[in-house]
MMTF fields as JSON, N, C-alpha, C and O atoms, coordinates in Angstrom:
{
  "mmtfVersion": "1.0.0",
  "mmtfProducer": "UNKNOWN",
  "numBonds": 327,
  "numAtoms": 328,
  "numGroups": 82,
  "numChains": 1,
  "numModels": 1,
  "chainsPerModel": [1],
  "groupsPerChain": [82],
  "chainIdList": ["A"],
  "bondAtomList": [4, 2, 8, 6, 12, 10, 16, 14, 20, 18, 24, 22, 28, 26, 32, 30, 36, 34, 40, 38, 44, 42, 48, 46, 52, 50, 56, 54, 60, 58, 64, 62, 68, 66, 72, 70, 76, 74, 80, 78, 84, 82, 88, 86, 92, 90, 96, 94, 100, 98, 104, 102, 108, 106, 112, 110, 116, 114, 120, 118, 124, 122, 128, 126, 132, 130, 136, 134, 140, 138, 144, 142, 148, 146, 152, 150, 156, 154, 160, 158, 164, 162, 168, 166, 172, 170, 176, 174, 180, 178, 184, 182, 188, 186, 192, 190, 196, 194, 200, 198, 204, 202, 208, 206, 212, 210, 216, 214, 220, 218, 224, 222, 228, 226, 232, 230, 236, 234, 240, 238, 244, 242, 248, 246, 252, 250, 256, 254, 260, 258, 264, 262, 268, 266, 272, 270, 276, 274, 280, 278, 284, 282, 288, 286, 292, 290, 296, 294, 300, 298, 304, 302, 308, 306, 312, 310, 316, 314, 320, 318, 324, 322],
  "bondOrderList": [1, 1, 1, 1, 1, 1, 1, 1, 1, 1, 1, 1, 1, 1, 1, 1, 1, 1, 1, 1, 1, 1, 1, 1, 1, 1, 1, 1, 1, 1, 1, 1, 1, 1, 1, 1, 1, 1, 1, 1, 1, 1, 1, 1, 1, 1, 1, 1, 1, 1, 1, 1, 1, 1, 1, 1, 1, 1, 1, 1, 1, 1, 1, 1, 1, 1, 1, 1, 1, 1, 1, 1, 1, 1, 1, 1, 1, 1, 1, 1, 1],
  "groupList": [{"groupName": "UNK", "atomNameList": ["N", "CA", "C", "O"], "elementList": ["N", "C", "C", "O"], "formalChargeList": [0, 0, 0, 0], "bondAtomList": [1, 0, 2, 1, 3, 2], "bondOrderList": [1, 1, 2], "singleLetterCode": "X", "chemCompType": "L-PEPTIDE LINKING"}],
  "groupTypeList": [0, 0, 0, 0, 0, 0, 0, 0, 0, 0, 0, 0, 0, 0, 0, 0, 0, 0, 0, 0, 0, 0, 0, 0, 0, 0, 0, 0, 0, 0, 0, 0, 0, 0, 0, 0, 0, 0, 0, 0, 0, 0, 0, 0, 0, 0, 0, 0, 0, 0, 0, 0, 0, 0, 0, 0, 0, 0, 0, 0, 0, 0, 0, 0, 0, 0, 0, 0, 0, 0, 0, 0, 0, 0, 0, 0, 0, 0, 0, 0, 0, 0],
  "groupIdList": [1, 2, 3, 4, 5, 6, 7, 8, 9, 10, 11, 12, 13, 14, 15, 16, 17, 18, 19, 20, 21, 22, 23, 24, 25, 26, 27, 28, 29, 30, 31, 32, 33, 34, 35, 36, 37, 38, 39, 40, 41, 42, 43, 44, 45, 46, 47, 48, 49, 50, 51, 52, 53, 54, 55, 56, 57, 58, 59, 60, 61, 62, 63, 64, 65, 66, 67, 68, 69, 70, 71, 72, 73, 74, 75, 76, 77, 78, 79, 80, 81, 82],
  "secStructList": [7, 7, 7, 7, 7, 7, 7, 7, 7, 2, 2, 2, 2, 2, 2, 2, 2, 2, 2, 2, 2, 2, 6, 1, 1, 7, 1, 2, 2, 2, 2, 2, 2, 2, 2, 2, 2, 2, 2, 2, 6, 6, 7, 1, 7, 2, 2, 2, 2, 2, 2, 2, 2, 2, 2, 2, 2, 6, 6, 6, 7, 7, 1, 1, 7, 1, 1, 2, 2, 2, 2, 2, 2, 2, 2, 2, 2, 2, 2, 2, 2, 7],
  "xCoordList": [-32.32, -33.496, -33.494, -32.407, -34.811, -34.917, -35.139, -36.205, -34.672, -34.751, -35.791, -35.769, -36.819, -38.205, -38.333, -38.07, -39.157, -39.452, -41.09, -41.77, -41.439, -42.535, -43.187, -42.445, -44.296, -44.474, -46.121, -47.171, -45.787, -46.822, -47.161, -46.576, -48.701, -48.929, -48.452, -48.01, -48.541, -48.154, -48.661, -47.902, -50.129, -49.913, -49.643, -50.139, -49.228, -49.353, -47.312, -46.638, -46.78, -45.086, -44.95, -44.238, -45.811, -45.872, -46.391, -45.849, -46.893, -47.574, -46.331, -45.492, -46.153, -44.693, -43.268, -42.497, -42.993, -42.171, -42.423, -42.01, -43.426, -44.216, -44.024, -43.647, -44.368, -44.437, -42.705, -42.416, -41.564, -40.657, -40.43, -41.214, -39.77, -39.233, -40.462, -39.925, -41.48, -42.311, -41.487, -41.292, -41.274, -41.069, -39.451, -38.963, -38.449, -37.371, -36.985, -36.308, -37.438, -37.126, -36.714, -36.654, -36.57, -36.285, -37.625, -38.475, -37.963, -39.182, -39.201, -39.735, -38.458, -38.108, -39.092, -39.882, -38.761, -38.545, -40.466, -41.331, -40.616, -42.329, -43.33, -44.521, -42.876, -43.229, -43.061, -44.006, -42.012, -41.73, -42.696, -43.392, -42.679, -44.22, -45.434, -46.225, -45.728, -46.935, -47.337, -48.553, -46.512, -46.527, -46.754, -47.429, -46.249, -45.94, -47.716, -48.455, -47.943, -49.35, -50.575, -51.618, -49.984, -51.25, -51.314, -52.39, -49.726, -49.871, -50.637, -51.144, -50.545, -50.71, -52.237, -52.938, -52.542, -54.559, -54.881, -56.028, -53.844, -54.957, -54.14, -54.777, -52.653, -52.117, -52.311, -51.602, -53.414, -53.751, -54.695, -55.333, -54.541, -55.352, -56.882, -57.032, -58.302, -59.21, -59.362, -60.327, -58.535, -58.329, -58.212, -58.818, -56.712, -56.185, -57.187, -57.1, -58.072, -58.986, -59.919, -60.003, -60.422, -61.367, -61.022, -61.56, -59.843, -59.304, -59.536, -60.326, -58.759, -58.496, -59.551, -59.542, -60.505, -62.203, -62.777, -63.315, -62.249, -62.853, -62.363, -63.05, -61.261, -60.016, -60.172, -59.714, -60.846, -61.31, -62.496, -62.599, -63.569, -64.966, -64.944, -65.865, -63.626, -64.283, -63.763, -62.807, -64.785, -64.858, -65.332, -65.035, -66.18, -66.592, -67.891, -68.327, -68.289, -69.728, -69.344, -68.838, -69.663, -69.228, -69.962, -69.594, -71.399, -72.262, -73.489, -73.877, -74.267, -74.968, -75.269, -74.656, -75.668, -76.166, -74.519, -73.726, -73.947, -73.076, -73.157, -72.118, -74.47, -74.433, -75.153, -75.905, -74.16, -74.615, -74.609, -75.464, -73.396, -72.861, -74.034, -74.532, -74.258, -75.185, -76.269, -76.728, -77.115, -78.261, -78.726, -79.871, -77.789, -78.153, -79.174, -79.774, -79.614, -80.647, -82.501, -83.435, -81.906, -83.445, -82.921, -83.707, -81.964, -82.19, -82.642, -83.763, -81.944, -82.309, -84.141, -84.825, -84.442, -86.106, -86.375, -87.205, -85.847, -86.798, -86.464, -87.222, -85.465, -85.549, -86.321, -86.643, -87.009, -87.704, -88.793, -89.663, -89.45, -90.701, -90.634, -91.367, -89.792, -89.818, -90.598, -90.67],
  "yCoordList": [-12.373, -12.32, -13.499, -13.937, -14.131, -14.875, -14.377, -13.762, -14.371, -14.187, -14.978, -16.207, -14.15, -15.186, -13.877, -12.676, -15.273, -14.239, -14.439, -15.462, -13.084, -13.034, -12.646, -12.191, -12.74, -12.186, -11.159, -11.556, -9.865, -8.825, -8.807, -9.373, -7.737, -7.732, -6.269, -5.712, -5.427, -4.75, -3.61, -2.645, -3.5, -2.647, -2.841, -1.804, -3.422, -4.09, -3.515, -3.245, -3.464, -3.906, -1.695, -0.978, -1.337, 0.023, 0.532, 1.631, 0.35, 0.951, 0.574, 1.472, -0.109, -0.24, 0.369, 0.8, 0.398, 1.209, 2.809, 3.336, 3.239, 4.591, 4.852, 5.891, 3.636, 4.041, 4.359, 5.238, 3.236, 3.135, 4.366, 5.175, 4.941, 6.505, 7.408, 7.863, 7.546, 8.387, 8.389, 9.365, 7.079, 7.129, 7.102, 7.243, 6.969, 6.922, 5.583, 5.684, 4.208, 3.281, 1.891, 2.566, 1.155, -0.294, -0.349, 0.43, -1.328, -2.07, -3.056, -2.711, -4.15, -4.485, -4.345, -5.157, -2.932, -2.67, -2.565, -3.115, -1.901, -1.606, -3.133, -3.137, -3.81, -5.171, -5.597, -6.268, -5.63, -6.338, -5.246, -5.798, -4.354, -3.299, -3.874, -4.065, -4.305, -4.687, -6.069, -6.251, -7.107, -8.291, -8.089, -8.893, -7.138, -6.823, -6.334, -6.98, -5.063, -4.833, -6.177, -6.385, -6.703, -8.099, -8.837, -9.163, -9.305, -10.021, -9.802, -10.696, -8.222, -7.529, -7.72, -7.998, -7.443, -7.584, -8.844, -9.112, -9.758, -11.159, -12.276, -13.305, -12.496, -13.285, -13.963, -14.947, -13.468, -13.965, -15.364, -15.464, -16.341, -17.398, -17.069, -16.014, -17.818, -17.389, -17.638, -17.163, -18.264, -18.968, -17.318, -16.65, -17.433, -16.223, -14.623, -13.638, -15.013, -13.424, -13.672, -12.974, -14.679, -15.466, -14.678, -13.669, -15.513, -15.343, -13.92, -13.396, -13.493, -11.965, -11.146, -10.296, -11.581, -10.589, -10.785, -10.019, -12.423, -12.516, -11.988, -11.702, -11.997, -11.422, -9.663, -8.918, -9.294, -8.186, -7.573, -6.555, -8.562, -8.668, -8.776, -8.312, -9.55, -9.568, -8.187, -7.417, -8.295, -7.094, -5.912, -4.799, -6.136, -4.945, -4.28, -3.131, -5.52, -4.959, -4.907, -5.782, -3.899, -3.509, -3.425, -3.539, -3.191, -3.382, -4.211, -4.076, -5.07, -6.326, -7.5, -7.46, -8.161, -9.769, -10.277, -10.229, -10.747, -11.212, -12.584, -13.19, -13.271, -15.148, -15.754, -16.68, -14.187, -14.704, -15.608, -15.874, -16.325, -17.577, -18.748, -19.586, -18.442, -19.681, -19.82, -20.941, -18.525, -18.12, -17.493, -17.18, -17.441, -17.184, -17.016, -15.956, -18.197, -18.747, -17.744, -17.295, -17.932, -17.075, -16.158, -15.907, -15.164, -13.38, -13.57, -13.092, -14.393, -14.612, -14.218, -13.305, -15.785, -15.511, -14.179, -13.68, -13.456, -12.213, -11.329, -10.361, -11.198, -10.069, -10.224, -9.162, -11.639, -11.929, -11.683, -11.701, -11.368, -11.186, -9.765, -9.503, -8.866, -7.271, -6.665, -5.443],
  "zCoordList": [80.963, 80.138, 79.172, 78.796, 78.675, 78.048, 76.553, 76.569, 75.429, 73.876, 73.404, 73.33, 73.046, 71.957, 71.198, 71.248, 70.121, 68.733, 68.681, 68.753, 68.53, 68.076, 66.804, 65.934, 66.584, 65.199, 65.512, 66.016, 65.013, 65.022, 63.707, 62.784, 63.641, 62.478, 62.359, 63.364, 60.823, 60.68, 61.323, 61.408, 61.935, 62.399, 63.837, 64.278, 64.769, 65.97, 65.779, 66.773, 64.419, 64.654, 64.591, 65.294, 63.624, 63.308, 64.979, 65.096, 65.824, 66.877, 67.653, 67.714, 68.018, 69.224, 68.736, 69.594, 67.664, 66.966, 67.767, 68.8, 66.534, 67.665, 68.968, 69.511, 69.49, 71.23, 71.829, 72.641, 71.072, 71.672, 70.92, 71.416, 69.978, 69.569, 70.79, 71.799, 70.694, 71.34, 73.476, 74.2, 73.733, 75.102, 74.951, 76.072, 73.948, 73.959, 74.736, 75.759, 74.235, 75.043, 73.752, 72.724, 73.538, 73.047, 72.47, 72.901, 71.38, 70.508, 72.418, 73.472, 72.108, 73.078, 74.287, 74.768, 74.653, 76.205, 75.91, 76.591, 74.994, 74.592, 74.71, 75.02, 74.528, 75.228, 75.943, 76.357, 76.609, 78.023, 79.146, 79.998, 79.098, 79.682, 79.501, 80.425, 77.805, 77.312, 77.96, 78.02, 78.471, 78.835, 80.36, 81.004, 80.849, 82.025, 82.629, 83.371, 82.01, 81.934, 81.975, 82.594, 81.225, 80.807, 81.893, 82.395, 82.547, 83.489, 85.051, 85.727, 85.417, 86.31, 86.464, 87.437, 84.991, 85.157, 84.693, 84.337, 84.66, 84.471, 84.529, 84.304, 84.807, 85.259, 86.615, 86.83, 87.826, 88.576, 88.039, 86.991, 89.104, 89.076, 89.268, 89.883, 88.83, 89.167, 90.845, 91.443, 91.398, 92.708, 93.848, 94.686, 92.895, 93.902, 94.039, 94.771, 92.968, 92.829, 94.289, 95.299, 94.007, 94.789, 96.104, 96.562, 96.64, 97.932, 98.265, 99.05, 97.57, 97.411, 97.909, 98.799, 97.132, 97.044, 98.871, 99.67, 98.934, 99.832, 101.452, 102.433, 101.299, 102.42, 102.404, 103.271, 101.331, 101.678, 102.236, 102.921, 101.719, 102.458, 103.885, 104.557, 104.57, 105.529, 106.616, 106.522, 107.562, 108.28, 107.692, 108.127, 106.555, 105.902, 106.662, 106.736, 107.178, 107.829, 109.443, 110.145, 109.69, 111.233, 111.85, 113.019, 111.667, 112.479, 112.237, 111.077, 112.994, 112.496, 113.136, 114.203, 113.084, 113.68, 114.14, 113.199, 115.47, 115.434, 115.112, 114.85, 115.091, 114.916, 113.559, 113.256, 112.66, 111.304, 110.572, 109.727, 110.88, 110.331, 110.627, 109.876, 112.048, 112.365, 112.085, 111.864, 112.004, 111.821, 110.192, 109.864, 109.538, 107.812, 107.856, 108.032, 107.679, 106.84, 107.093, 106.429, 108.893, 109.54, 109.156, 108.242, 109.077, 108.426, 107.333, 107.16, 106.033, 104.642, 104.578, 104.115, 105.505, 105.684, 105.879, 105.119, 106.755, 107.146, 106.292, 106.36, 105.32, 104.685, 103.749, 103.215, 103.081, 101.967, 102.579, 101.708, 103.991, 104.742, 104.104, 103.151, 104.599, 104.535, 103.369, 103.244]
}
């Protein structure tokens, strides 16, 4: 583990106090969770979300135009006809 110092405010130093007696764990350990948490929801790159979102999109639609790619543009048109 790496040793840094931080500085909380008082009530930020009073609330992790709390938490660690409350969970029976380290001041410490009540941050390395808290850092841990932060990273989980936003330590991703906006890159890697990207990918992500998109690696899940696909195959979502299962049934449909198979020569969508090629043809966009004419469905686009026709749904703005509808």
């Amino acid at each position: 583990m790496v040793r840094t110092q931080v500085q909380l405010t008082e009530e930020q130093a009073a609330a992790v106090k709390r938490l660690a007696m409350e969970h029976n764990i380290s001041q410490a350990e009540v941050l390395r969770r808290c850092v841990d948490d932060y990273i989980a929801r936003n330590g991703r790159s906006g890159r890697d979300e990207i990918w992500e979102r998109a690696r899940a999109a696909v195959g979502f639609i299962k049934n449909g135009p198979t020569d969508m790619a090629a043809r966009h543009d004419d469905y686009l048109a026709e749904a703005y006809e509808e």
